[in-house]
N, C-alpha and C positions, 0 to 999 in steps of 0.2 A: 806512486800510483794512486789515484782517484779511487775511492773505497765506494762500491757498491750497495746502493740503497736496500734493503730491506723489503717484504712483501708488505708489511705493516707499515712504514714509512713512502713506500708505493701509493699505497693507496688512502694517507692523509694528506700527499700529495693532490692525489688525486683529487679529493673532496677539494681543494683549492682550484681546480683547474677541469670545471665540470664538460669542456668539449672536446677533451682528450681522451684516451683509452688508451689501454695497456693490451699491447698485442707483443706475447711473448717478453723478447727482451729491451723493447722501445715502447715509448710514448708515440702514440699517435691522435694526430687530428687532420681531418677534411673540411674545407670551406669554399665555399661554390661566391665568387664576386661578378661584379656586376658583369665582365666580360674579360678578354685577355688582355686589354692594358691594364685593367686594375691588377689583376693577376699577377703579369708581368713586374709592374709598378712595387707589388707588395713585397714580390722575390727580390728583388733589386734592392729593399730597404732588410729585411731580414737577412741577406746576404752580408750589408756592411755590419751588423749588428754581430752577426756571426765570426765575419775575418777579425773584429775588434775584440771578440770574446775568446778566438781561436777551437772555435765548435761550432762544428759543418752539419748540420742536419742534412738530412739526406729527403729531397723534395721533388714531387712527381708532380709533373702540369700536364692537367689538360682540359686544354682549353680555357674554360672560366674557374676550374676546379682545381686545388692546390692541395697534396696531401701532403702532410710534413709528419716525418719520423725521425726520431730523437735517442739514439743508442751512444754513449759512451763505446765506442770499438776497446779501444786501449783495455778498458776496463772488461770487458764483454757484459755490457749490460746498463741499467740504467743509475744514471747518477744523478747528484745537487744539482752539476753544470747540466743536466737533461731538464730537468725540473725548473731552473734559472731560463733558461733557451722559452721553454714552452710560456712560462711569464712574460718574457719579453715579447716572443711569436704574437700572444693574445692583443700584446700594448698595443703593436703594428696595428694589428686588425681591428683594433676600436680605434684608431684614430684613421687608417686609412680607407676600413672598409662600412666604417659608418655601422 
């Protein structure tokens, strides 16, 4: 089982990853792009990044707006692979969302 990160290792995380936020037992971020293809477009590349990592963020669209939450289930709570994801999530969004 995937060992559960720490509050203190939470939020050194954190200090790396300044557009995210700690809501209970996920990582979250919001990001408003230019419209819903980019949107679409962004989900559809963090999707393959996700099936290849085997960790499914859990992502609410609307519209031009994408919120991505990041919980370890198995684990009940946040992990490295939570923290690995939001790394990645960010890489997408500076190359796709400019």
């Amino acid at each position: 089982m995937t060992d559960l990160l720490t509050s203190d290792q939470i939020a050194t995380a954190l200090g790396t990853l300044p557009d995210w936020r700690r809501e209970g037992s996920a990582l979250v971020r919001t990001v408003e792009l230019a419209g819903f293809p980019s949107a679409i477009a962004v989900v559809n590349r963090v999707a393959e990044i996700a099936e290849n990592d085997n960790h499914h963020p859990d992502i609410d669209i609307r519209y031009a707006t994408l919120t991505f939450r990041l919980s370890t289930h198995v684990a009940g709570g946040i992990t490295a692979s939570d923290v690995t994801l939001a790394e990645e999530i960010d890489e997408v969004l500076r190359v796709m969302a400019g």
